[in-house]
C-alpha positions in Angstrom: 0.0 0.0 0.0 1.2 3.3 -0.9 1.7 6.1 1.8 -0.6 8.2 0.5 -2.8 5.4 0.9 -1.6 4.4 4.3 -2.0 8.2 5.8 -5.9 8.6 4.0 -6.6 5.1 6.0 -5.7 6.2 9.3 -7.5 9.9 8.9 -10.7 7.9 8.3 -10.1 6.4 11.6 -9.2 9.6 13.1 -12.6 11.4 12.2 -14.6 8.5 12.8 -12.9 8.5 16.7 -12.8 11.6 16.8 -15.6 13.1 15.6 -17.9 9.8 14.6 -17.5 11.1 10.6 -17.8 8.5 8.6 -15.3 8.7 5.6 -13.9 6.8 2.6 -10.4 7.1 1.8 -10.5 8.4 -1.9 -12.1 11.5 -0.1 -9.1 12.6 2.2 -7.5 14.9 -0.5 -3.6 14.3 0.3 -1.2 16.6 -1.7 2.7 17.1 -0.9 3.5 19.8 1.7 4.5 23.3 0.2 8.3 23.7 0.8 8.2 26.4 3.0 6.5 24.3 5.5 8.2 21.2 7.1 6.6 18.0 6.3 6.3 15.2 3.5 2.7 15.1 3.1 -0.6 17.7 4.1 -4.1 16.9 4.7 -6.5 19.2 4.1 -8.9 19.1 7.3 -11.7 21.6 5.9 -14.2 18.6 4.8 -14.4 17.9 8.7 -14.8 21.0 10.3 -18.2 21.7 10.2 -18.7 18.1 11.9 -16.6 18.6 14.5 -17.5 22.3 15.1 -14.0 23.6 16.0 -11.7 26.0 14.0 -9.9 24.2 10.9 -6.4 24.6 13.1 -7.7 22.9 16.5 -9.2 20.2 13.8 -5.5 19.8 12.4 -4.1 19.4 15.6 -6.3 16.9 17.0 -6.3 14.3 13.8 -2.5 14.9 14.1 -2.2 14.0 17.6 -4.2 10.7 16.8 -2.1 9.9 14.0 1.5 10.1 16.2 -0.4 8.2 18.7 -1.5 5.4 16.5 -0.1 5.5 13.4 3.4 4.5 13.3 4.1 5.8 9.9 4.0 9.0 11.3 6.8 10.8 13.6 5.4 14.0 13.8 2.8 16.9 12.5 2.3 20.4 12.4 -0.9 22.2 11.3 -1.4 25.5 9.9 -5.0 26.7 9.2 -6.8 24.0 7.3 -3.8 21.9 6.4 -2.3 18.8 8.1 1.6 19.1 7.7 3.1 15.6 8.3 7.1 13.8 8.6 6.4 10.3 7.9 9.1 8.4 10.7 12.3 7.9 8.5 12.4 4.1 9.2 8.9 3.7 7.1 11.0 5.1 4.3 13.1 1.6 4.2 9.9 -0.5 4.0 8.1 1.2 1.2 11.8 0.6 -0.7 11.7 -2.9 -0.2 8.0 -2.7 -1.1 9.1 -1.2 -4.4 11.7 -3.5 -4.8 9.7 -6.9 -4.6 7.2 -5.4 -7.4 8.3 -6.5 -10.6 5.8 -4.3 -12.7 6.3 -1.2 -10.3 3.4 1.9 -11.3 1.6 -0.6 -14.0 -1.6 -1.6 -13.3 -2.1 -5.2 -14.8 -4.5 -6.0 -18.0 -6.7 -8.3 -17.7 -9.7 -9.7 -20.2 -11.6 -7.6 -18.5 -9.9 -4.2 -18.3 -11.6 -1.4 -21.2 -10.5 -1.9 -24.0 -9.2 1.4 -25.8 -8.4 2.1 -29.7 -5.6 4.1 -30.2 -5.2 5.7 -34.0 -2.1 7.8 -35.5 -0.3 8.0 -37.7 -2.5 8.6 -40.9 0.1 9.1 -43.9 -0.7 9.6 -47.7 0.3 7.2 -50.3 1.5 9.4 -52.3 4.8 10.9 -50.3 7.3 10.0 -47.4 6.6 10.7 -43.8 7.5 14.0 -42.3 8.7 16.0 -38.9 4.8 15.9 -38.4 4.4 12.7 -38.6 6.9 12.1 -36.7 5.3 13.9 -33.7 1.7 12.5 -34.2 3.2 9.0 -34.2 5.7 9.5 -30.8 2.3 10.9 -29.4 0.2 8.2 -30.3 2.9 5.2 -29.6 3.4 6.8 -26.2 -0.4 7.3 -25.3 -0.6 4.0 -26.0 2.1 2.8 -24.1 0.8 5.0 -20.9 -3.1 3.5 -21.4 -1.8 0.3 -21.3 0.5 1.0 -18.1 -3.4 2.2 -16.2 -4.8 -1.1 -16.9 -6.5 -0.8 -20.8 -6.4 -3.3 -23.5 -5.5 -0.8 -25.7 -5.5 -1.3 -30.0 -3.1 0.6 -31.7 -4.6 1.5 -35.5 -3.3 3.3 -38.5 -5.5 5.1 -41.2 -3.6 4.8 -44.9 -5.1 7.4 -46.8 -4.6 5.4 -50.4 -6.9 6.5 -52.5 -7.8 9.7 -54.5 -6.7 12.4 -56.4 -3.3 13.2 -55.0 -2.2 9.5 -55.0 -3.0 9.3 -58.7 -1.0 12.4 -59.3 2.1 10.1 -58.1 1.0 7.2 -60.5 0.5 9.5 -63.5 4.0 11.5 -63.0 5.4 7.4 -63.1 3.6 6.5 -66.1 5.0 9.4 -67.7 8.3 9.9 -66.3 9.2 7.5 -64.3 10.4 5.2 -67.0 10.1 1.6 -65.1 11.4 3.1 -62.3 11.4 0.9 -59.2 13.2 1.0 -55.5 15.6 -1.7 -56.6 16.7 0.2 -59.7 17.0 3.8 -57.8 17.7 2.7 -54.3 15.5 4.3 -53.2 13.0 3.8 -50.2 9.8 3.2 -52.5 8.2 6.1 -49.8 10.8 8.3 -50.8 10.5 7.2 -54.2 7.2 7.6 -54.9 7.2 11.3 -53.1 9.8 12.6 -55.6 7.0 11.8 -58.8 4.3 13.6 -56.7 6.9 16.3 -56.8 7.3 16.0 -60.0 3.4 16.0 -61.3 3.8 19.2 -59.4 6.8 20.6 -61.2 5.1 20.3 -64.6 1.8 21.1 -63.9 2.7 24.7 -62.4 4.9 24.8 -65.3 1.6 24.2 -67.6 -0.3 26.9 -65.4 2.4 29.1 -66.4 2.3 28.7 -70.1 -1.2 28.7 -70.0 -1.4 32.2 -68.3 1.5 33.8 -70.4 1.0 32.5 -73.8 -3.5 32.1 -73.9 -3.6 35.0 -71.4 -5.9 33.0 -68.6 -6.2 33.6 -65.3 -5.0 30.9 -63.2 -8.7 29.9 -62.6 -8.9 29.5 -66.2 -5.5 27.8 -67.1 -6.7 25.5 -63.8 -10.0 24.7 -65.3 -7.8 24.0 -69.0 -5.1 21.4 -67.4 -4.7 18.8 -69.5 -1.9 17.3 -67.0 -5.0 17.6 -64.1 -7.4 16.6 -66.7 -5.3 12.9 -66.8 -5.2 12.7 -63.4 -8.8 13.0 -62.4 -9.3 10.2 -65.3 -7.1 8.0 -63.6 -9.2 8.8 -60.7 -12.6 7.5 -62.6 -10.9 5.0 -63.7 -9.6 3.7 -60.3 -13.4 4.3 -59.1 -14.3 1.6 -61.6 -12.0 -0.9 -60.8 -10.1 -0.4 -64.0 -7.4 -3.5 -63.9 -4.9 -1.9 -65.7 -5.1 1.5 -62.8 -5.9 -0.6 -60.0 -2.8 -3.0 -60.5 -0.6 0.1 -61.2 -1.7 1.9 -57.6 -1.0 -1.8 -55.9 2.5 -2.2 -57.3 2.9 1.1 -56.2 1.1 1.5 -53.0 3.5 -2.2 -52.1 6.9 -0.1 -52.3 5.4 2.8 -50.1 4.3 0.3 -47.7 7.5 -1.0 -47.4 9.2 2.3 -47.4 7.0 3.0 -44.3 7.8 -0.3 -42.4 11.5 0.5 -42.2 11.1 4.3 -40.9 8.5 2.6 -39.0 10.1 0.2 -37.0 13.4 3.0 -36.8 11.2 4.7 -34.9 9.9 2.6 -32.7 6.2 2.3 -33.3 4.3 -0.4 -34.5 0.1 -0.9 -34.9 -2.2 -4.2 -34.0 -4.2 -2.8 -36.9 -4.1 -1.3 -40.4 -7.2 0.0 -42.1 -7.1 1.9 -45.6 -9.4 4.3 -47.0 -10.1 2.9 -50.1 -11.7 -0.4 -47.7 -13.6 1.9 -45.4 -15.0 4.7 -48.1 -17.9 2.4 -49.3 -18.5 1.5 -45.9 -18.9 5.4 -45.0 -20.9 5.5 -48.3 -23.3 3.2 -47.0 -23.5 4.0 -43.5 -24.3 7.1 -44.2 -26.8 6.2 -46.9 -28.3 3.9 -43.5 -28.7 7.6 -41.9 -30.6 8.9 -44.5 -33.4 6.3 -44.5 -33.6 6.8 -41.0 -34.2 10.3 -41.0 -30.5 11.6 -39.7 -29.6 12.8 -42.4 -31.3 14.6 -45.7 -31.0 15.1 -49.5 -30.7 18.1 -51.3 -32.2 18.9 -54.5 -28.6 18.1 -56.6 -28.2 14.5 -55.0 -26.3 15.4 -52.4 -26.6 14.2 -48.4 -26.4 16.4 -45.3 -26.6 16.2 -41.9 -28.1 19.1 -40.1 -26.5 19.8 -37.0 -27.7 23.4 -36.3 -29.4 21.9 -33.2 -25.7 20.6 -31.5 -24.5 24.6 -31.9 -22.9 24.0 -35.6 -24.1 24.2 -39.0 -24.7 21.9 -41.9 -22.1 19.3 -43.1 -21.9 17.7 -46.5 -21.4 14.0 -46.2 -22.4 12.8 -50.1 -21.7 14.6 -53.3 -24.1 15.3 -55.8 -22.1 12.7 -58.1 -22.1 10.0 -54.9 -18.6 10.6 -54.0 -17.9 10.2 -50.4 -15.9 13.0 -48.1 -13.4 12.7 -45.3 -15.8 12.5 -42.7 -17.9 10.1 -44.3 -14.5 7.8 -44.7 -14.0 8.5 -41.1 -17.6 6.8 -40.3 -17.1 3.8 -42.9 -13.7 3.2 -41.1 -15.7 3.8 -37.5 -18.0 1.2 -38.3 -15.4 -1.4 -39.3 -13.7 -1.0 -36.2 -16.2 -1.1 -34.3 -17.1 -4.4 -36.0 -13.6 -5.7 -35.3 -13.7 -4.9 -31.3 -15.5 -4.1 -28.6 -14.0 -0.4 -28.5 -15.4 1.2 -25.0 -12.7 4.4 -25.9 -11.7 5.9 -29.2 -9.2 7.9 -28.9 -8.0 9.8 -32.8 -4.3 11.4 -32.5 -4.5 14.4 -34.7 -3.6 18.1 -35.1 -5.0 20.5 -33.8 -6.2 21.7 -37.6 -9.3 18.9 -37.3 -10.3 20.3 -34.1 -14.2 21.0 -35.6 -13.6 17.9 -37.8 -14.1 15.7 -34.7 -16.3 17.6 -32.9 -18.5 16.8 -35.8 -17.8 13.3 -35.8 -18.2 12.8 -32.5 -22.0 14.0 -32.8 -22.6 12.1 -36.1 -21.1 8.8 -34.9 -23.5 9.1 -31.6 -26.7 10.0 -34.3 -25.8 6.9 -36.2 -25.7 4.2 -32.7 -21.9 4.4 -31.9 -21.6 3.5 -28.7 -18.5 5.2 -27.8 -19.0 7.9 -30.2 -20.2 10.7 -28.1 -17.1 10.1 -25.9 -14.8 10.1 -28.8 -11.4 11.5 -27.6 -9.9 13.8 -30.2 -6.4 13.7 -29.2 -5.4 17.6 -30.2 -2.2 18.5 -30.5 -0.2 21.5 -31.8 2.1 22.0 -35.0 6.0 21.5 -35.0 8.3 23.2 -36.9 12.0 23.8 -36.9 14.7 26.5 -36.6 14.9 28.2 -40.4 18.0 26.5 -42.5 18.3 24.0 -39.7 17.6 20.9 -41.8 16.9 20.7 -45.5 14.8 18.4 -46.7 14.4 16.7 -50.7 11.4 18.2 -50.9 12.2 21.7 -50.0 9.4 21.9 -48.5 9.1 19.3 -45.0 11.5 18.0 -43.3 12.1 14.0 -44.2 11.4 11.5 -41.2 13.8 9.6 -42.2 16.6 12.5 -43.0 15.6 14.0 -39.3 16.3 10.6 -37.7 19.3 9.8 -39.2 20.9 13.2 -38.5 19.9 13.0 -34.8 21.7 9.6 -34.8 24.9 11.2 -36.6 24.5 14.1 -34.5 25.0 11.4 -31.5 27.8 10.0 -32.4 29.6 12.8 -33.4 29.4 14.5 -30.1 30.1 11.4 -27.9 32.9 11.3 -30.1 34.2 14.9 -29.6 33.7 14.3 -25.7 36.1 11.1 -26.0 32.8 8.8 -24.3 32.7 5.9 -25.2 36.2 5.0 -26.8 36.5 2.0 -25.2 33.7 0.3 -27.0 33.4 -1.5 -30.5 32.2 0.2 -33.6 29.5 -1.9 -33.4 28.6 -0.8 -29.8 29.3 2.8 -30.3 26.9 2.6 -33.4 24.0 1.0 -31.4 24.4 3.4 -29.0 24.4 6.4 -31.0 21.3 5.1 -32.4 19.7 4.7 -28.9 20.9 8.3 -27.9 20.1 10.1 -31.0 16.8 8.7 -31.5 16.1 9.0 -27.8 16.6 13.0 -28.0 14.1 13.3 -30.5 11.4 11.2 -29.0 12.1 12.8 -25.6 12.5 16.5 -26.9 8.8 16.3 -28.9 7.3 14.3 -25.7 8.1 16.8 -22.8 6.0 19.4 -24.4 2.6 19.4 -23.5 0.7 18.3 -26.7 -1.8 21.3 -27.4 0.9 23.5 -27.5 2.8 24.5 -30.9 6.7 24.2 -30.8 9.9 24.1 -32.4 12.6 21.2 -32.3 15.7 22.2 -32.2 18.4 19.3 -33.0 20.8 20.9 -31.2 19.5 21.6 -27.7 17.5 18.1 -27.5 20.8 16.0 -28.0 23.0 18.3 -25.2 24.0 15.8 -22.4 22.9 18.5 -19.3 19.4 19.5 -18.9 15.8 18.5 -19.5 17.0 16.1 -22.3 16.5 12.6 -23.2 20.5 12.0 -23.3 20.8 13.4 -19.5 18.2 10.9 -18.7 20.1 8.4 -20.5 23.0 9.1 -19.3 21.8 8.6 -15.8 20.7 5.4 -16.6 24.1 4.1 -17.8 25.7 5.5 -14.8 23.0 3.5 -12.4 24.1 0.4 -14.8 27.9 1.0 -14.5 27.5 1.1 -10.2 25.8 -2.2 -10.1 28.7 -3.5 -12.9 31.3 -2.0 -10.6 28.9 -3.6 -7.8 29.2 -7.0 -9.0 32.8 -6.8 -10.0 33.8 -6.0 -6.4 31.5 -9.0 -5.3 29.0 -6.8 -3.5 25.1 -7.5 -4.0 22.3 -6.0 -2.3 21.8 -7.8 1.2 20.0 -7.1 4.1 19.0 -3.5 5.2 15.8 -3.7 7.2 17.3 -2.4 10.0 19.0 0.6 8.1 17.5 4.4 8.9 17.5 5.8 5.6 18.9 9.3 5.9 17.3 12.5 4.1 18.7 12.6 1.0 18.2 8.7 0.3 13.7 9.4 1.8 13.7 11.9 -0.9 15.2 9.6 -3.6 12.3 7.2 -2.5 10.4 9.4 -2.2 10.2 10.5 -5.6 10.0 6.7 -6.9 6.7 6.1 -4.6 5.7 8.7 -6.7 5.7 6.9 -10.2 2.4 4.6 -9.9 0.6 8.2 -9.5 2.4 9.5 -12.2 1.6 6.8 -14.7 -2.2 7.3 -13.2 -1.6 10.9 -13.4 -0.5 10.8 -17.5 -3.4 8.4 -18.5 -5.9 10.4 -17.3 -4.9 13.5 -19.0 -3.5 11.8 -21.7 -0.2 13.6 -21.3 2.8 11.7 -22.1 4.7 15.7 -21.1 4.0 14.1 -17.8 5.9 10.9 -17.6 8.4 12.9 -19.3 9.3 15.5 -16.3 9.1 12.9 -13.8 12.0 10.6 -15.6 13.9 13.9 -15.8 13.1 14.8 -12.1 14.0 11.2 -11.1 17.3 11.3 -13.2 18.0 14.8 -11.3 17.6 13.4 -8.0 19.6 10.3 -8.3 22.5 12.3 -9.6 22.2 14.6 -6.2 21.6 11.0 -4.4 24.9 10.1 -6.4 26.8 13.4 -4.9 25.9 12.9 -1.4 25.9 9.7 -0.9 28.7 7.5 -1.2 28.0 3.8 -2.6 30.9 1.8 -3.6 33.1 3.7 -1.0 30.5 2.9 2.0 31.6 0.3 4.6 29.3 -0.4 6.1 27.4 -3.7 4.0 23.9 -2.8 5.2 24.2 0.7 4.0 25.9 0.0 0.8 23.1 -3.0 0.6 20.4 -0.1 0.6 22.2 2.5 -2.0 22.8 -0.5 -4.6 18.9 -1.6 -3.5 18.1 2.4 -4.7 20.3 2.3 -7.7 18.8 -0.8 -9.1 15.1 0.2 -8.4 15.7 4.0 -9.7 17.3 2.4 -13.1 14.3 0.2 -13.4 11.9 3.1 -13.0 13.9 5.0 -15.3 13.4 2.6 -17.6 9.5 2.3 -17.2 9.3 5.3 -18.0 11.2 5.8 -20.4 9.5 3.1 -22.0 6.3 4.7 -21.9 8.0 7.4 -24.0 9.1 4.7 -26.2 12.4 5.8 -25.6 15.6 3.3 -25.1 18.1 3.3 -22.4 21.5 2.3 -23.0 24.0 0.5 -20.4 27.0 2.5 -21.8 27.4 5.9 -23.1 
């Protein structure tokens, strides 16, 4: 049992003596104690002073009298107004580290067949080019949201949306057919992402140069020379065509949809993220189609006079939104119900949660009230996961676009970055190329992750490669670094022949409370981050953790120390701190290395 949860125990008993209140534990609000006040934890007494009919000072006093009299956790108490300051007795400190210790899944709540079951989507990429710094966010968001969910005690199913189908992707095929000639990843080496990104570029390059003739030699206006594109004109055909199932078209967009796919695996799997389940847009449009069409016999929705269906939701505070064409083409919110209802005919989804920018804020709010019309149960609960935009410092990083930075260009500079700087700060050198290149990986890649997950998500920001990689600070590589430090004290531990033996009877002195302190803090934490869905969370805690050890680390000697049963409890911290570390890091989906 946690402290928090001992202490809101024994004020139930308190009042209930005391005063004959009967109260539950989960109503004793328990917070830490401000630092200008002496204590570890502080009650606040106001629920109970109307009961007890004394002022909210006299009713601190007399629940902390009862505690030091029957309480043993507690040594000692002071209260000031309506708040219960209390010093838990230093020698409870050593139990609730051995308590720590014996739990192998520390701060994660265990899954069961039973435990909600919570879908999870990111990701969401286009066909048609390479993932981006964007993408990169909205998957270490969604990954790590996942990862956190999971920790609180969901089944949680981690999906991905492929946007394959329409106009833009066919502007790739097109640009192949007529310039790619027989092109493939094999013959470029190229990353069949990457690849097929440079002929979407390329439709581009010629059909602006086609607006441009068009305007400067037939004098249109660049409505007009839009309208007259011969180039856009294909594309759209290819488009009908693909509609049809044209053999020919639809074999075309499978070859190359196959060497995107692939291309995405690897920057995938580089990264770290992975998905139970992959749906596509050109499965789940007919769905929306029909669902939709379902809405309209029942009354949800309505027809216009050119064909087209509506839903009217003037009555929820918004306005109208298209759903059909006139022609019977669907619309991204319509895909987004076809690819609801599949889903939720794949699992018993009691949470939804959708990781995307902040742009499709009023896209979900719309969804949410259109999934709810049309009998989802979870769809008035929708979560839209909002988060802000990320951008980086001008002239920072170029990309082969231009125009976005290239996932797979920012990750593999983070990882040079790496190894260049443990390289100039001779860390390291002792260690195999082999070694020093797995590790550089780890760091590199662990910057990155870290640097986009410590901010919270609503908020806009900018990466900047060169701050997120530094070794001091609120950075993924000080965390890191930490780590490997814990792992080279237990090596050196081991070495010497010292393990961790018995240190029950060991009073744990200030500095070593507050180290174990903080990590009796982590199962709240992880409960903390699920509930707001804020992996920022688990993110200042592992660098608060990391900061504290290293103090812990300062003061207190480890190897050094004589005598066994304190040296017993510091390599007992050590090995518990690095395994918390590690949780949460992992929740980040973030790496630690035993080296650096």
């Amino acid at each position: 049992m946690s402290i928090d949860n001992i202490i809101a125990s024994a004020v139930c008993k308190a009042v209930k003596e005391l005063y004959g209140i009967d109260a539950a534990p989960a109503d004793v609000v328990i917070q830490a104690t401000r630092k200008d006040f002496e204590g570890d934890l502080s009650v606040v007494v106001f629920p109970w002073v109307k009961a007890a009919r004394k002022a909210p000072a006299a009713v601190g006093e007399e629940i902390g009298r009862w505690l030091v009299d029957n309480e043993p956790a507690v040594a000692r108490f002071n209260a000031v107004n309506g708040f219960l300051n209390i010093i838990i007795e230093p020698r409870f400190w050593n139990g609730v580290l051995q308590s720590i210790a014996a739990e192998e899944k520390y701060g994660f709540t265990p899954v069961t067949d039973k435990s909600p079951l919570v879908m999870v989507e990111y990701s969401s990429p286009n066909t048609n080019k390479p993932l981006h710094l964007g993408h990169v966010r909205n998957n270490l968001l969604g990954f790590s949201l996942a990862q956190i969910l999971s920790a609180c005690g969901n089944r949680v199913v981690k999906t991905n949306i492929v946007n394959d189908r329409g106009i833009h992707i066919c502007k790739s095929m097109l640009a192949w057919q007529k310039w790619g000639d027989g092109a493939t990843p094999e013959s470029t080496g190229l990353k069949g992402d990457h690849l097929i990104g440079d002929y979407y570029v390329e439709f581009d390059k010629h059909y602006r140069a086609e607006l441009k003739k068009l305007q400067e030699e037939q004098g249109m206006t660049k409505e007009e020379a839009e309208a007259a594109s011969t180039l856009m004109a294909e594309a759209r055909e290819m488009l009908r065509k693909w509609e049809a199932g044209d053999p020919e078209v639809r074999a075309l967009w499978e070859k190359m949809n196959s060497w995107v796919y692939a291309g995405f695996d690897e920057t995938y799997k580089r990264m770290g993220v992975d998905f139970d389940k992959i749906y596509y847009e050109s499965q789940t449009y007919l769905q929306g189609r029909d669902k939709v069409l379902e809405g309209l016999e029942k009354g949800i929705m309505y027809r216009k006079e050119d064909g087209s269906v509506w839903a009217d939701l003037t009555a929820d505070g918004l306005d109208h939104k298209l759903l059909l064409r006139s022609d019977g083409t669907s619309v991204y919110m319509t895909q987004d119900i076809g690819t609801a209802k599949m889903r939720f005919d794949d699992y018993p989804i009691d949470k939804m949660i959708y990781v995307v920018g902040n742009e499709q804020n009023y896209h979900f709010q719309v969804l949410s009230i259109l999934l709810d019309k049309l009998g989802f149960a979870w769809g008035k609960d929708l979560v839209h996961f909002s988060y802000g935009m990320v951008e980086l410092p001008s002239g920072k990083m170029k990309s082969r676009e231009g125009t976005v930075v290239d996932a797979d260009d920012l990750m593999q500079t983070m990882v040079d970055d790496a190894r260049r700087i443990a390289e100039e700060q001779g860390k390291a050198a002792d260690l195999t190329d082999a070694e020093r290149a797995e590790i550089a990986e780890i760091v590199g890649l662990g910057a990155l992750k870290y640097f986009l997950l410590k901010v919270d998500p609503r908020k806009n920001m900018m990466f900047n490669p060169e701050e997120s990689i530094d070794f001091n600070g609120n950075t993924g590589p000080f965390i890191q670094y930490t780590y490997a430090r814990m792992a080279s004290v237990m090596r050196r531990a081991a070495e010497a022949g010292h393990s961790v033996g018995d240190y029950a009877a060991v009073v744990p002195n200030q500095r070593e409370i507050t180290l174990i302190q903080r990590l009796a803090d982590f199962p709240a934490t992880v409960a903390k981050a699920g509930a707001a869905y804020a992996p920022s969370v688990i993110a200042q805690y592992a660098y608060d953790l990391a900061k504290e050890y290293n103090q812990f680390y300062h003061d207190c000697p480890i190897l050094r120390e004589n005598d066994p049963a304190v040296l017993s409890l510091r390599l007992q911290l050590t090995a518990v701190t690095a395994r918390t570390i590690a949780a949460a890091m992992s929740l980040l989906g973030i790496r630690v290395p035993e080296r650096m």
